[in-house]
Structure formats: C-alpha cells, structure tokens
N, CA and C of each residue as an Amber inpcrd file, in Angstrom:
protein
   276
   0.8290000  -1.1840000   0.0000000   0.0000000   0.0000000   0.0000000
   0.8740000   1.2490000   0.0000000   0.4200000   2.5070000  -0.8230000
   1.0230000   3.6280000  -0.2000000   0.1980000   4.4730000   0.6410000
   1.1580000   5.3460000   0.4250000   0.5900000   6.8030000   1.8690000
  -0.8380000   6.5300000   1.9670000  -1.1410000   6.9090000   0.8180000
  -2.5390000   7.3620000   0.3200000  -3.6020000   6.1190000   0.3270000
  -2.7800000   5.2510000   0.7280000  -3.8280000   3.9040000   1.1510000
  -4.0480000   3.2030000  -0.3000000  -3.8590000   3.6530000  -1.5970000
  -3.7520000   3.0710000  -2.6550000  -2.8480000   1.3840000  -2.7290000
  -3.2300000   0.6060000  -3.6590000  -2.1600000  -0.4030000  -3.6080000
  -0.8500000  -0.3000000  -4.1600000   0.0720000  -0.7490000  -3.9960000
   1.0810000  -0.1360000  -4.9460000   1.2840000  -1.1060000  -5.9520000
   1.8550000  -0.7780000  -7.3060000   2.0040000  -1.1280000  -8.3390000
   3.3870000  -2.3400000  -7.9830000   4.2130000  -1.5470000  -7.2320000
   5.2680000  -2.2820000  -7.5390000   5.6690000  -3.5370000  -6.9360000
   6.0150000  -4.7500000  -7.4320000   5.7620000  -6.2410000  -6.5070000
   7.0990000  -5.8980000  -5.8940000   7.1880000  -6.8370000  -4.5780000
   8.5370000  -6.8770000  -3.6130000   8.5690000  -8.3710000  -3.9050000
   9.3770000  -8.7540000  -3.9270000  10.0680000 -10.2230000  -3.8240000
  10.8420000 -10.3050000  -3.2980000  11.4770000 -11.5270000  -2.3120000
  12.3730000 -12.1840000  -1.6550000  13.4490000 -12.3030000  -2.5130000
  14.6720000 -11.7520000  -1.8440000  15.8370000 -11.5830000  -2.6550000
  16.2710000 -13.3420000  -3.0430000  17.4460000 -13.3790000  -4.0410000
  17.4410000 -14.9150000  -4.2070000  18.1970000 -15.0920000  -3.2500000
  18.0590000 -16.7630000  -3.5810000  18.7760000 -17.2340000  -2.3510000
  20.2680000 -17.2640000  -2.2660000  20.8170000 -17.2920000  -1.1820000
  22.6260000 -16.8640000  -1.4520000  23.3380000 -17.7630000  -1.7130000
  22.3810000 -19.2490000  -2.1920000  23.6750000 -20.0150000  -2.9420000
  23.2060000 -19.9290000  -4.7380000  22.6590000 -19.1420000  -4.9470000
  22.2010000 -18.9770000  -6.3190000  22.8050000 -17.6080000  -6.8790000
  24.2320000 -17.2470000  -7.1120000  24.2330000 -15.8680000  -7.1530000
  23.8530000 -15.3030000  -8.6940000  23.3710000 -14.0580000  -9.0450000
  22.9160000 -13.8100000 -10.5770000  24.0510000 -13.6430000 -11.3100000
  23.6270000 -14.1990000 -12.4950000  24.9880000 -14.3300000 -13.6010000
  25.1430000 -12.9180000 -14.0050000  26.7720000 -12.9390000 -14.2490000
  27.0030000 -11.3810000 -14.7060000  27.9490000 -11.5400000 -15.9390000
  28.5340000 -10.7980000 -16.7210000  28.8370000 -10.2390000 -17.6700000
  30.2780000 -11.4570000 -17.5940000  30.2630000 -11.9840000 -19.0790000
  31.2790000 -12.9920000 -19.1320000  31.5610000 -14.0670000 -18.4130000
  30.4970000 -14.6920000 -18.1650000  29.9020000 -16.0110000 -17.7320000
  28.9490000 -16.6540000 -18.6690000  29.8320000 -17.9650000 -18.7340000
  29.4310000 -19.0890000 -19.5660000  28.0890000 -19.8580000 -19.0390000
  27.0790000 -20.0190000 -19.9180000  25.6900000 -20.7500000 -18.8980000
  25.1260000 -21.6520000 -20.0570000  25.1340000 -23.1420000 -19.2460000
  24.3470000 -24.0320000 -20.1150000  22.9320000 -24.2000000 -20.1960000
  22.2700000 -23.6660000 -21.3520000  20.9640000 -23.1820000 -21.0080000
  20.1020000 -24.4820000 -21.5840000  19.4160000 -24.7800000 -21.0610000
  18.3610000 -25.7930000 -21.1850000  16.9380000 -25.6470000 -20.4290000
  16.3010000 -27.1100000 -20.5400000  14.9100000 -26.9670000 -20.3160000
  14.3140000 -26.5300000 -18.7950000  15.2680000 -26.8390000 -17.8540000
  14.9540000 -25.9850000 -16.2570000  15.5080000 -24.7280000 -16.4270000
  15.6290000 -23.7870000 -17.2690000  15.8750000 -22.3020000 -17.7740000
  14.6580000 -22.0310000 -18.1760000  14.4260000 -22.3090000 -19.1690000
  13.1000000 -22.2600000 -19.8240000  12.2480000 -23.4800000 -20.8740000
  10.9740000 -24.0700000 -20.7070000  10.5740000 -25.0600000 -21.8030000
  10.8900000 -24.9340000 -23.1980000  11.2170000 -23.8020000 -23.4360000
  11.4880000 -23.4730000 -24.9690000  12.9280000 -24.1020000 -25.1670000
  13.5520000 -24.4320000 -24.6120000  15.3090000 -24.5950000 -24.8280000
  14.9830000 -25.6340000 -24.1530000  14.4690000 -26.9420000 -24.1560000
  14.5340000 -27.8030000 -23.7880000  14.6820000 -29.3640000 -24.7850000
  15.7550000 -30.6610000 -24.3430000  16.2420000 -31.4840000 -25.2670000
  17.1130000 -30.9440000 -26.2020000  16.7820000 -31.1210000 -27.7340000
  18.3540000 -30.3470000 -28.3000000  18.5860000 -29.3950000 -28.5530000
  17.4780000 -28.5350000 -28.1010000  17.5700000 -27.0190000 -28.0930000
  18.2160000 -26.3930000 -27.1720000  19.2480000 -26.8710000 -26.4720000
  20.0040000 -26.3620000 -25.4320000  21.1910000 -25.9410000 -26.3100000
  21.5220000 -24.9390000 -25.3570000  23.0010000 -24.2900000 -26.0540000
  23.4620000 -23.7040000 -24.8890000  24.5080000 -23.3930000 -25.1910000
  25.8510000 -22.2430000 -24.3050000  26.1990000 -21.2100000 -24.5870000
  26.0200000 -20.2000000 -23.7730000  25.6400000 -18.8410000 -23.8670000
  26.5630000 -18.0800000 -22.7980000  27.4710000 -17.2060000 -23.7900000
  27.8520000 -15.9800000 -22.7120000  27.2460000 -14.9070000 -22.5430000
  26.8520000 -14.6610000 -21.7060000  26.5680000 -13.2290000 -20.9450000
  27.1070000 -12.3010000 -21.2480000  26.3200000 -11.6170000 -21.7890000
  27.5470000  -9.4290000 -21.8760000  26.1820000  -8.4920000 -20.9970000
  25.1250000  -8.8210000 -20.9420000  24.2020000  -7.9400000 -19.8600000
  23.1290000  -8.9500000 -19.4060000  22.9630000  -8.7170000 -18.0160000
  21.7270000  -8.9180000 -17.4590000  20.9930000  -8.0060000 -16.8260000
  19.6640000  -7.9520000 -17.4220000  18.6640000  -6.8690000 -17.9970000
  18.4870000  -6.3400000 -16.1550000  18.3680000  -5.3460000 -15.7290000
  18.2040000  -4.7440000 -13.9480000  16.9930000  -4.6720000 -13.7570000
  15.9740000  -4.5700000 -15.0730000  14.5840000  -3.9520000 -14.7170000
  14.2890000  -5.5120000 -13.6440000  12.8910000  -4.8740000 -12.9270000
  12.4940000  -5.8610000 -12.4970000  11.4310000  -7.2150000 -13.0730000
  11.0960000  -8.0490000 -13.1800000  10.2670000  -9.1570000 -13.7750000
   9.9870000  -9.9080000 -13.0070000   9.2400000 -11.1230000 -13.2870000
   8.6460000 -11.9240000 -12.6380000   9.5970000 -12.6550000 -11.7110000
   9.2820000 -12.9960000 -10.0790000  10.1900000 -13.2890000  -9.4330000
  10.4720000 -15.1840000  -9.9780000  12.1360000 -14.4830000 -10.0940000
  12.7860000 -15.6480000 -10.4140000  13.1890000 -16.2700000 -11.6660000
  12.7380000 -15.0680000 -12.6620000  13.2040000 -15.0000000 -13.9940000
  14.0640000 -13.2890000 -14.5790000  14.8910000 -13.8300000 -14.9780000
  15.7630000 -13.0620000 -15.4730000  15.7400000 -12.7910000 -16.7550000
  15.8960000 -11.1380000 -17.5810000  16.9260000 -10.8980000 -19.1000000
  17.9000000 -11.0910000 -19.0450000  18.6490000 -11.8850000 -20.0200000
  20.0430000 -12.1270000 -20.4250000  20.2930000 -11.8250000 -22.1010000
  21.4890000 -11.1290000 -22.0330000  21.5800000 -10.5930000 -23.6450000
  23.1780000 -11.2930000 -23.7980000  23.2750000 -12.0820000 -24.7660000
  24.5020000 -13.0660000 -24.9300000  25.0110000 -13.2840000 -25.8860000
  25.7830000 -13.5780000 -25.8550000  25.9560000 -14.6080000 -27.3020000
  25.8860000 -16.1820000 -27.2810000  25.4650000 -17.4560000 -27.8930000
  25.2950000 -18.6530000 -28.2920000  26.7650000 -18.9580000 -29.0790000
  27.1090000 -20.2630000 -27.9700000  28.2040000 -20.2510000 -28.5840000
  28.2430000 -21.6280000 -29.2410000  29.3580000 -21.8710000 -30.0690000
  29.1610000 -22.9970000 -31.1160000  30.4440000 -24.3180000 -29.9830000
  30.3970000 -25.0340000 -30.7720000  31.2320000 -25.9370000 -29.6670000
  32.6490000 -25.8650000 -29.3850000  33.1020000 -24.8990000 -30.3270000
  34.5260000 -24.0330000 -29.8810000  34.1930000 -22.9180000 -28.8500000
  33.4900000 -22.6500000 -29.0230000  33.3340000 -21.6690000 -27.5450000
  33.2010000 -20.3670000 -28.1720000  33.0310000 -20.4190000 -30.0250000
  32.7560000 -19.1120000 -30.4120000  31.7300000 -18.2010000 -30.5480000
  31.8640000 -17.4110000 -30.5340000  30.2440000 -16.2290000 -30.7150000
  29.3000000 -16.8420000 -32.0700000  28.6940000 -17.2260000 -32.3320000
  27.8180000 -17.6280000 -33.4090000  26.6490000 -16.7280000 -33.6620000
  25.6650000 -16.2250000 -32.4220000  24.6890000 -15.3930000 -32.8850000
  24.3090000 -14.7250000 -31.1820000  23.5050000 -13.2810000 -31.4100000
  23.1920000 -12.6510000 -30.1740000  22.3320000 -13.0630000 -30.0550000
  21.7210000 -13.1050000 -29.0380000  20.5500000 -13.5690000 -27.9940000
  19.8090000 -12.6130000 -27.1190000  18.8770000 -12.1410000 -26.8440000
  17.8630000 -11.7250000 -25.5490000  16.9810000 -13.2190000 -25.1660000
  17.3890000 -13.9090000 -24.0830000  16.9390000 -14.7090000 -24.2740000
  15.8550000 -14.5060000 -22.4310000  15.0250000 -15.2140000 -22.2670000
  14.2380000 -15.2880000 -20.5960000  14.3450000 -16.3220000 -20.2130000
  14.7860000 -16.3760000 -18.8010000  15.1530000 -17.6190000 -18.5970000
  14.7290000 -17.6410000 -16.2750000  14.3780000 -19.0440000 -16.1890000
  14.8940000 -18.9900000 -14.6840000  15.8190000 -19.1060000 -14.1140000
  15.8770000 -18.3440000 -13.0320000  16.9640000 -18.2590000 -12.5340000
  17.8180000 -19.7860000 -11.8110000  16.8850000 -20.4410000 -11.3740000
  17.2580000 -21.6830000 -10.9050000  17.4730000 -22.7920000 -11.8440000
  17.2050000 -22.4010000 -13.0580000  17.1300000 -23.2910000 -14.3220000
  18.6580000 -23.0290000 -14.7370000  19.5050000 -22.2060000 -14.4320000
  20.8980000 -21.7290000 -15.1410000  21.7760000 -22.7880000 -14.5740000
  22.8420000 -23.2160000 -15.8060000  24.0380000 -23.9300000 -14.8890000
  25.1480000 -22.8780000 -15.3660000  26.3870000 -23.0520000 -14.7430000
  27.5010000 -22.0010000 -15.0990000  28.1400000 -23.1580000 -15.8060000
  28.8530000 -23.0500000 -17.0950000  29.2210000 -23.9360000 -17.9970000
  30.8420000 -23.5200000 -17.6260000  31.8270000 -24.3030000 -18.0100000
  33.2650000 -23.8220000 -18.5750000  33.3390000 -23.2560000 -19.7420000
C-alpha cells in the first residue's frame, strides 16, 4: 500500500537465495529446459553473458543478452533470451 492507502504497483520479492548468485557479464551458462521449456532437449546451447537486464520481472526469472556459442566456444549469434533463474548452470 502507499501513503494514500492506494495499492502499490510495484511487486517486492524475496531476494534470491545466497547459494544462487545472478549471472554477470562474461559467464558461460548451459541453457536448457529448467531455464526455460522453450530450450529444452536439443535445443540447449551455451551462452555468454555481456548484460543482465536490472529492470524488475517476474520473481525468479531473469533478461540475459549473450551470445550462443558454437562448440569451440565461439560467438555464433546474439541472444535476448528469458530464462529462470534456478534453471541456469555455469558452464566452462
């Protein structure tokens, strides 16, 4: 609620938990189907990180803007991709 007894717009969520820390900029993540159903089976790939989006969203899902990398570990194509947060693994 605010002052004014109105509801407020903005949701609060429980920060994550502290063995889950959020991926940041030049971190490798193997993205698959506990990320999101869409990238799930052989639609998984490996993805570096260059931003994760600050606005706020649904608790426990994150923007990530990346690149997809090929199995050398090279840049192949950019990404905005949505994903959960508990769904991320940190890849090598």
């Amino acid at each position: 609620m605010t002052a004014s007894g109105r509801p407020s717009r903005r949701h609060e969520h429980p920060p994550a938990s502290p063995e889950l820390p959020a991926p940041k900029a030049g971190d490798v993540l193997e993205i698959g189907g506990a990320a999101s159903v869409q990238f799930a089976g052989k639609r998984g790939f490996r993805f570096r990180v260059i931003k994760v989006c600050p606005r706020p969203t649904y608790w426990g899902w994150l923007w990530l803007t990346g690149y997809v990398l090929d199995s050398k570990g090279q840049a192949r194509e950019r990404r905005e991709i949505f994903v959960q947060r508990e769904g991320l693994n940190i890849g090598s």
